[in-house]
ROGU-546422 format. One record per residue (C-alpha): residue in three letters; z, y, x. Coordinates in steps of 0.5 Angstrom, whole numbers, plus 500, padded with zeros to 3 digits. Example, Ala and Ser with C-alpha at 12.3 -4.5 7.8 and 13.67 -1.06 7.14 Angstrom:
<nodes>
(node "ala",(516,491,525))
(node "ser",(514,498,527))
</nodes>
This chain:
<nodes>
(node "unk",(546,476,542))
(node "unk",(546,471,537))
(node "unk",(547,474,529))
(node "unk",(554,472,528))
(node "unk",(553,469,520))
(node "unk",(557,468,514))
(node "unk",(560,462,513))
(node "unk",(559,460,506))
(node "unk",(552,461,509))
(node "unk",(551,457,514))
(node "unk",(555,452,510))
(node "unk",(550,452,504))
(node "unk",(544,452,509))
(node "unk",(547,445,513))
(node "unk",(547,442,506))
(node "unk",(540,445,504))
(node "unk",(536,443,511))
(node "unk",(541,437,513))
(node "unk",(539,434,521))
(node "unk",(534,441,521))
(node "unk",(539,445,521))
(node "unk",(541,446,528))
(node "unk",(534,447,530))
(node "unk",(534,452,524))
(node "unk",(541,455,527))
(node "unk",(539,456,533))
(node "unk",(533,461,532))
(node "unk",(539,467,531))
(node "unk",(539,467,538))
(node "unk",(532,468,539))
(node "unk",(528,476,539))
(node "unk",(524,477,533))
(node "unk",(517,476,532))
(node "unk",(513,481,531))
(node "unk",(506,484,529))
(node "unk",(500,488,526))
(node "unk",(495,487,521))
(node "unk",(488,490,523))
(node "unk",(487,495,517))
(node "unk",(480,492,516))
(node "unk",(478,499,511))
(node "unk",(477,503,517))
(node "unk",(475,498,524))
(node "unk",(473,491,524))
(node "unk",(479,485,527))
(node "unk",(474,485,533))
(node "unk",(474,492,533))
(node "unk",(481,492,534))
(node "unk",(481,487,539))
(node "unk",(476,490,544))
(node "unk",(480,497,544))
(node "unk",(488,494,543))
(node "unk",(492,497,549))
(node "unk",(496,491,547))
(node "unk",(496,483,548))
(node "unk",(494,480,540))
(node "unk",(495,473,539))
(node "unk",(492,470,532))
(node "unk",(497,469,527))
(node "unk",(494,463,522))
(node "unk",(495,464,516))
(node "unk",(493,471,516))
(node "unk",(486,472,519))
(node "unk",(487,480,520))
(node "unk",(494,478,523))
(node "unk",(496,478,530))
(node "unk",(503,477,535))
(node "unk",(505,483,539))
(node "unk",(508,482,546))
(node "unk",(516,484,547))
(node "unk",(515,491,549))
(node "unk",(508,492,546))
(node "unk",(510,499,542))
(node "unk",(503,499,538))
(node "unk",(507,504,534))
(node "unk",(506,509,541))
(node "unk",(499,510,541))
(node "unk",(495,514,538))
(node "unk",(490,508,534))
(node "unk",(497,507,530))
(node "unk",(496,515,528))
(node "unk",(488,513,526))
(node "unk",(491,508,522))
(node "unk",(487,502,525))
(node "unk",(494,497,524))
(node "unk",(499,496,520))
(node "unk",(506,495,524))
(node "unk",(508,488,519))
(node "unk",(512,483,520))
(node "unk",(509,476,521))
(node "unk",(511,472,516))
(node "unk",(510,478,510))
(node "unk",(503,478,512))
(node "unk",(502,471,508))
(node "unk",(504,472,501))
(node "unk",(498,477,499))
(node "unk",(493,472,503))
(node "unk",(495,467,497))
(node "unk",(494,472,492))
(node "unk",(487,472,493))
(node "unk",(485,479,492))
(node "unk",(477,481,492))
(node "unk",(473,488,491))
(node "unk",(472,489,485))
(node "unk",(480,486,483))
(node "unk",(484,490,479))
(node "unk",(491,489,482))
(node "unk",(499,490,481))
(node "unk",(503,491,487))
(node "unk",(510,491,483))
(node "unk",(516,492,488))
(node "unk",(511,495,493))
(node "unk",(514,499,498))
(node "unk",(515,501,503))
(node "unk",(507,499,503))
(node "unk",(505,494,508))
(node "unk",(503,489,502))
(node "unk",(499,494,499))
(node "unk",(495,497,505))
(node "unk",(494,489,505))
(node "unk",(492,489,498))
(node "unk",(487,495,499))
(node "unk",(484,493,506))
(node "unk",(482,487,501))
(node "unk",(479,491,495))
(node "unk",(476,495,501))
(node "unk",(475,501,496))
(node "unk",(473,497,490))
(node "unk",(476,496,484))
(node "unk",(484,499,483))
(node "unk",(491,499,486))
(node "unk",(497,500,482))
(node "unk",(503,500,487))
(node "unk",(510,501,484))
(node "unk",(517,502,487))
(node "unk",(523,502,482))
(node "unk",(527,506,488))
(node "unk",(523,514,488))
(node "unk",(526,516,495))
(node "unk",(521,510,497))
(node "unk",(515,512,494))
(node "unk",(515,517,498))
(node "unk",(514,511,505))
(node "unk",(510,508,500))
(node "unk",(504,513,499))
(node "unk",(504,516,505))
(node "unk",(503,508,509))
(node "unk",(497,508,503))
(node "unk",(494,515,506))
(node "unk",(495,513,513))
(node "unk",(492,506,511))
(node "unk",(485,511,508))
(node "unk",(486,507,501))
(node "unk",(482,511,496))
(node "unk",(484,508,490))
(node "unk",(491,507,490))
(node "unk",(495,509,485))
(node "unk",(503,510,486))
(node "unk",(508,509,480))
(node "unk",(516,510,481))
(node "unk",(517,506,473))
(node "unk",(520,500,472))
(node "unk",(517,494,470))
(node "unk",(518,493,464))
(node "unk",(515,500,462))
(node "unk",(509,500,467))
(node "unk",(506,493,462))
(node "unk",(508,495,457))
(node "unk",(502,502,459))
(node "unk",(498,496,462))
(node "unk",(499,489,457))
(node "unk",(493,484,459))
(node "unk",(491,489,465))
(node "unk",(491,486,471))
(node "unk",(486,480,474))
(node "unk",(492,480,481))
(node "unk",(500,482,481))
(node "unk",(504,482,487))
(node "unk",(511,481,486))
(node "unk",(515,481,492))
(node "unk",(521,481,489))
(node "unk",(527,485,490))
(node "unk",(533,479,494))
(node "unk",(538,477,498))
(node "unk",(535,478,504))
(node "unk",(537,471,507))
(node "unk",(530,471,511))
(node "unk",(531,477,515))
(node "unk",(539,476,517))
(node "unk",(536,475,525))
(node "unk",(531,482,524))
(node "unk",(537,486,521))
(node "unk",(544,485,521))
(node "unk",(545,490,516))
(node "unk",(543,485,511))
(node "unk",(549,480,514))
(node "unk",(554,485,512))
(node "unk",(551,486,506))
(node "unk",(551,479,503))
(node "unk",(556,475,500))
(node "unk",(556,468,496))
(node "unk",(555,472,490))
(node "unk",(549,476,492))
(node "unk",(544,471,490))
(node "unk",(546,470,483))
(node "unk",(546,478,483))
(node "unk",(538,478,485))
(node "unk",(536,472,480))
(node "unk",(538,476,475))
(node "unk",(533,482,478))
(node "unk",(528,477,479))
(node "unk",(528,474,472))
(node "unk",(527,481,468))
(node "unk",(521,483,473))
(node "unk",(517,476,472))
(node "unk",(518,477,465))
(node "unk",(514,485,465))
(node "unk",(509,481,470))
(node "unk",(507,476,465))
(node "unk",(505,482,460))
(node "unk",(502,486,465))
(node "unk",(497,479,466))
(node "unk",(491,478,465))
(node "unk",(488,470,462))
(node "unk",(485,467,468))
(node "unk",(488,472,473))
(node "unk",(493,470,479))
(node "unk",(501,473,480))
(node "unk",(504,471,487))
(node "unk",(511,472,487))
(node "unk",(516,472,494))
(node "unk",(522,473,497))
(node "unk",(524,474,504))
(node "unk",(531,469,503))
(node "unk",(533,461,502))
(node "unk",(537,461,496))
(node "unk",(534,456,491))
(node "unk",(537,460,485))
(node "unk",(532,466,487))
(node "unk",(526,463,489))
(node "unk",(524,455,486))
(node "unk",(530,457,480))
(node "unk",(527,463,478))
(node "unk",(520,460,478))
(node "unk",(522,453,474))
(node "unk",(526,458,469))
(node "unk",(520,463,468))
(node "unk",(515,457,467))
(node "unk",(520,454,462))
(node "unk",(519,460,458))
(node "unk",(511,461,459))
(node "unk",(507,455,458))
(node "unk",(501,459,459))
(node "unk",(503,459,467))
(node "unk",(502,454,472))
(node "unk",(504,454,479))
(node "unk",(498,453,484))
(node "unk",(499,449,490))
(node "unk",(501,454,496))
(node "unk",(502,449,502))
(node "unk",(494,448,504))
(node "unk",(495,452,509))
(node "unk",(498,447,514))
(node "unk",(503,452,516))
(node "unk",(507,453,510))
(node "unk",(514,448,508))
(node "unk",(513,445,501))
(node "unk",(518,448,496))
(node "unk",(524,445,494))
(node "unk",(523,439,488))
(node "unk",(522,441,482))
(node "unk",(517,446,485))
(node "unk",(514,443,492))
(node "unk",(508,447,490))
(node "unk",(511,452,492))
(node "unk",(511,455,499))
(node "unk",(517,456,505))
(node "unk",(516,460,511))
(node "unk",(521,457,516))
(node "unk",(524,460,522))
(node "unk",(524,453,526))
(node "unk",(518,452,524))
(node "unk",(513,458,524))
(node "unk",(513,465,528))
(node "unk",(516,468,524))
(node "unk",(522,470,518))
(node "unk",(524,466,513))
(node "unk",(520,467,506))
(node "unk",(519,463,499))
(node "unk",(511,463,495))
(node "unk",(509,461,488))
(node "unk",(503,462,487))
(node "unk",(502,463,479))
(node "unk",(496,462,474))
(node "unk",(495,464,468))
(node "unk",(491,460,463))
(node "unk",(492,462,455))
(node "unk",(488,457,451))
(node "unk",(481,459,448))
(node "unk",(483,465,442))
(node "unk",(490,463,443))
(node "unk",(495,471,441))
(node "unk",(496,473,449))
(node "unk",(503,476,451))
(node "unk",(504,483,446))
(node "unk",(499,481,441))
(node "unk",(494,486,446))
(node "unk",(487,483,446))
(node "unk",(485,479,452))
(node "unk",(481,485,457))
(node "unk",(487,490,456))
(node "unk",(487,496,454))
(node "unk",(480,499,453))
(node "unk",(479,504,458))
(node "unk",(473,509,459))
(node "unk",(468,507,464))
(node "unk",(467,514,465))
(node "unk",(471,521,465))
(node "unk",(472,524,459))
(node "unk",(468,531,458))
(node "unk",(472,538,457))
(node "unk",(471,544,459))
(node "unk",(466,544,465))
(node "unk",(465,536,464))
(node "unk",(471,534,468))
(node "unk",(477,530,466))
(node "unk",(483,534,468))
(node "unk",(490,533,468))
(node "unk",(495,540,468))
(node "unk",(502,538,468))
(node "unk",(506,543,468))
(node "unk",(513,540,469))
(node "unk",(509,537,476))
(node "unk",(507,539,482))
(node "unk",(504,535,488))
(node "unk",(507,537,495))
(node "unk",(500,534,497))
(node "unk",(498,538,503))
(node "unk",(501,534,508))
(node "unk",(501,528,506))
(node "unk",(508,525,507))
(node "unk",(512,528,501))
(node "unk",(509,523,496))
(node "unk",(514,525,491))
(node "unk",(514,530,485))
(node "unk",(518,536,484))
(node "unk",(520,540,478))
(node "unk",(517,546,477))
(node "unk",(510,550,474))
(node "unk",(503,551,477))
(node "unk",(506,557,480))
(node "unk",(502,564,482))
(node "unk",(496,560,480))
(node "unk",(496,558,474))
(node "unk",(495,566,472))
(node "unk",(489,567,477))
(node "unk",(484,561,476))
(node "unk",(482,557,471))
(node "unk",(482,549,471))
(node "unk",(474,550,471))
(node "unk",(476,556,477))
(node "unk",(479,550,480))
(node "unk",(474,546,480))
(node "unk",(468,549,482))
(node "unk",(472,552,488))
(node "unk",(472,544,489))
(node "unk",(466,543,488))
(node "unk",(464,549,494))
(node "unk",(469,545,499))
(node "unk",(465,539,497))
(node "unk",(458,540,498))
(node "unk",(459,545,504))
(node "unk",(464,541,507))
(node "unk",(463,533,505))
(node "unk",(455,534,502))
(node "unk",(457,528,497))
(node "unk",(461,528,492))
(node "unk",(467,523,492))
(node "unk",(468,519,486))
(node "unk",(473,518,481))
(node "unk",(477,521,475))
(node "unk",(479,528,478))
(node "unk",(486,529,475))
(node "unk",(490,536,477))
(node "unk",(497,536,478))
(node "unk",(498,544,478))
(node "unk",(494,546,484))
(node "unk",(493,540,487))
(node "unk",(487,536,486))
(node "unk",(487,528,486))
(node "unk",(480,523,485))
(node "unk",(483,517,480))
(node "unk",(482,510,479))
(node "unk",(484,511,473))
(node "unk",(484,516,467))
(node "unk",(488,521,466))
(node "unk",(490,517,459))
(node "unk",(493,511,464))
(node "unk",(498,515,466))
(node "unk",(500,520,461))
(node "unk",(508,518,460))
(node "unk",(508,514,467))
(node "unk",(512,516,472))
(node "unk",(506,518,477))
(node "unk",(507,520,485))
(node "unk",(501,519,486))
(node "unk",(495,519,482))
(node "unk",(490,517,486))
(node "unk",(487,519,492))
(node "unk",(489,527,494))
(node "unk",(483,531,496))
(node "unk",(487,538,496))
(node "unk",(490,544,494))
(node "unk",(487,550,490))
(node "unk",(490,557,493))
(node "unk",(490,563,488))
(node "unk",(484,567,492))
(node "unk",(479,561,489))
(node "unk",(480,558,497))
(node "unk",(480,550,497))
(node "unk",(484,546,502))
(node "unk",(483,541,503))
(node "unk",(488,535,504))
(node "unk",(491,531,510))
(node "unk",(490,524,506))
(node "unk",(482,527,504))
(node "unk",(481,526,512))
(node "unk",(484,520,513))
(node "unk",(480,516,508))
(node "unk",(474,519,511))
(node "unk",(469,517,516))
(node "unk",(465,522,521))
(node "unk",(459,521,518))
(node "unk",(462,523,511))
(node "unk",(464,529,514))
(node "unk",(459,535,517))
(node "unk",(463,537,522))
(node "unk",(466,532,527))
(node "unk",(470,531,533))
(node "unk",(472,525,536))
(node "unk",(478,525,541))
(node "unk",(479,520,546))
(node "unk",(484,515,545))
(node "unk",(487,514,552))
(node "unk",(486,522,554))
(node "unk",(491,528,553))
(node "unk",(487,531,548))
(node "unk",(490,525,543))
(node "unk",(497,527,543))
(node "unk",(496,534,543))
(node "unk",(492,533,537))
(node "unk",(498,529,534))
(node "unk",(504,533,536))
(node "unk",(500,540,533))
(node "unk",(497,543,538))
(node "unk",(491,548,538))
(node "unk",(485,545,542))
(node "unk",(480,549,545))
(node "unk",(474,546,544))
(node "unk",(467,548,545))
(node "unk",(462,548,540))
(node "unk",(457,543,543))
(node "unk",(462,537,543))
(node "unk",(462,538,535))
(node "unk",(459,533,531))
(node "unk",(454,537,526))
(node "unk",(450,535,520))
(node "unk",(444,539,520))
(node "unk",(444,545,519))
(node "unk",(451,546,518))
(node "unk",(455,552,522))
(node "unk",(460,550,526))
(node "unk",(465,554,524))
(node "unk",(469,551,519))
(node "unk",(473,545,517))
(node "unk",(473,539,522))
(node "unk",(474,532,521))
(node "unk",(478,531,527))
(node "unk",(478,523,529))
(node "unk",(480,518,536))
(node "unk",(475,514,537))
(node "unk",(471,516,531))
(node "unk",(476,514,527))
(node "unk",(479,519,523))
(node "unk",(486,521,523))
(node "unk",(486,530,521))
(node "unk",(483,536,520))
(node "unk",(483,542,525))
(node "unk",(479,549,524))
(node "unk",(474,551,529))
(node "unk",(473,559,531))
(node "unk",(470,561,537))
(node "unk",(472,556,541))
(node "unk",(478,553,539))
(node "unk",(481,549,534))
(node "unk",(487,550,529))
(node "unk",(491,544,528))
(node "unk",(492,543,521))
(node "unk",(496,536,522))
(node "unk",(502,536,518))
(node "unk",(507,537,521))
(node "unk",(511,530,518))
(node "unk",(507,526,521))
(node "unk",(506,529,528))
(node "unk",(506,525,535))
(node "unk",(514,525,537))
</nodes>
């Protein structure tokens, strides 16, 4: 059934699109597109074609985009579980394609969940470099962190901060920022109807306002020479060109570089046709607005904040104490990171722990679980959130006063009798040759679902994949099709799920 639309909308959108308007009108009675994104941090795009069960067909402005088939439900198999594809709409797969992200960057996803843009972005450092992914809203962070755990992101820092706070912790620091700015949502009013409802002639004024404060901390956050894309996923010009035309008005220092090379984008609306619109009469796809931003401070010039050009300094190496460990103990946070899915802190202390171990007792309990278990040692700056283990892209004096959910990749838990556990996001960024021991499940076979719903399996040592000399007995980086997805825990033929119980197969 066709979207029944405001009225005022539909007026404003004759005036804006004049004769295009009734091939723009009658796409609100079309199904939505759909697609996924190949996670490239784990399997190759042909990779991804050779074992689809679904049809894809090439999306042009995202090489690692494909279309899905009415029907195709890629979110019921067990590949998505391993994380090889991200479930995205199409036309939200363009903006950080502009954005130009290259291992090594240092990037700034500002309005970051529920994380599809950001599994994009990491996918692009391909684990080099760093990615801070904030959202204003603390109940989405929690979608937002565990979409970059499914994804295998390993240098991933997930804030829930504003950010305004968030540049000033960061002025000049980052080479690439991503705003996918919160609007009125126009451009998704076929996909859900909710919107609809929710919308009236005030609410793109509301969102402008948003917009303006949010490209103002961006711009601190910036470095010279670095790149800020900004997006919306609605029509209104006073959120997308107005917005972007107000912004450059105060901010000499940025210019708009040319968005529409693609051959697929509409030029934006005069005074900014530099800017890119994604139509739905147009594209497969949902209706967006693009600004790609460069900053270019002259030679010497004071940069924003009165903050050396290259940022904050920040150590290139962990700060040794102790046992030659940075390390981080707060008090008033502790991480629920076993399984994965609650990526938000609690209040309370390190509980039991705290009076049994010392910090150097945590981390030599890690480091045993590490050699035995990985043979390598992962790199980063270890930061302990009560009993639980991170790996940071950052040092802990980045975060000290941030709102931190997540401060990098969780390895574990430290228990009260010196055990180590190892953490459900430690697995499923690892490969099976990062793991002494191995298992892979087929993916069309009912040992995968199984596997995914909690179930005990039993299993025979010699399908285990060992390095040398290592036991079977002990943790198993259980993986389908070679890719990982968990850890089980094999005894004497059998192996004890330890997949978290909010993530499994329902």
């Amino acid at each position: 059934m066709a979207v029944q639309l405001p009225r005022s909308f539909s007026e404003r959108m004759r005036d804006l699109l004049g004769r295009e308007y009734e091939a723009f009108a009658e796409t609100y009675g079309e199904i939505p597109h759909t697609g996924v994104r190949v996670n490239t941090l784990k399997i190759p795009v042909e990779g991804l074609q050779r074992l689809a069960p679904f049809r894809m067909e090439p999306i042009p402005w995202c090489p690692t985009g494909f279309y899905t088939a009415e029907g195709a439900r890629p979110g019921k198999h067990p590949y998505y579980h391993a994380g090889l594809y991200y479930i995205q709409e199409p036309s939200a797969m363009a903006p950080v394609e502009l954005l130009g992200v290259m291992p090594g960057d240092r990037v700034l996803d500002l309005c970051a969940a529920p994380g599809g843009k950001s599994t994009q972005i990491a996918a692009k450092l391909q684990g080099r470099g760093m990615l801070v992914s904030n959202d204003l809203n603390a109940e989405r962070t929690k979608a937002l962190a565990k979409n970059l755990e499914l994804c295998g992101a390993r240098n991933a820092v997930v804030l829930n901060e504003s950010p305004e706070r968030i540049a000033a912790a960061f002025p000049g620091f980052f080479d690439r920022i991503l705003i996918d700015a919160p609007c009125s949502g126009e451009g998704m009013f076929r996909k859900d109807e909710d919107m609809v409802r929710q919308w009236d002639e005030s609410t793109p004024a509301k969102y402008a306002g948003m917009q303006r404060d949010i490209l103002q901390a961006a711009a601190r956050a910036l470095k010279p020479g670095g790149t800020l894309v900004y997006s919306t996923c609605t029509f209104s010009p006073e959120e997308n060109e107005g917005s972007i035309a107000e912004f450059l008005a105060g901010h000499s220092q940025f210019s708009v570089v040319p968005a529409g090379g693609t051959g697929f984008f509409s030029p934006g609306f005069p005074p900014l046709p530099g800017t890119a619109r994604l139509w739905p009469h147009k594209v497969k796809g949902e209706g967006h607005f693009i600004a790609v931003l460069r900053r270019e401070d002259a030679e010497g010039a004071d940069t924003m904040a009165g903050t050396p050009p290259d940022g904050p300094s920040l150590p290139a190496a962990p700060r040794r104490e102790n046992s030659g460990r940075t390390v981080v103990s707060r008090k008033d946070k502790a991480q629920e990171g076993r399984s994965g899915g609650r990526a938000s802190g609690r209040n309370g202390s390190r509980g039991r722990n705290a009076a049994v171990l010392s910090e150097d007792g945590m981390m030599a309990a890690y480091a045993e679980f590490a050699a035995e278990q990985l043979g390598w040692q992962p790199e980063g700056f270890p930061i302990l959130f009560g009993e639980h283990l991170y790996m940071s892209p950052l040092p802990r004096e980045a975060l000290d006063g941030l709102k931190t959910v997540r401060p990098g990749w969780y390895m574990g838990q430290v228990r009260n009798n010196g055990r180590f556990i190892p953490g459900h996001p430690l697995a499923t960024a690892l490969t099976p040759q990062e793991s002494r021991r191995s298992l892979s499940l087929a993916g069309e076979g009912a040992e995968a679902v199984s596997y995914l719903k909690g179930e005990t399996l039993s299993i025979p040592a010699d399908r285990l994949r060992l390095a040398p000399g290592a036991a079977p007995k002990g943790y198993v980086l259980v993986c389908i099709d070679e890719y990982s997805v968990g850890w089980g825990k094999w005894q004497d033929g059998m192996l004890k799920n330890e997949y978290p119980a909010g993530w499994r197969w329902t």
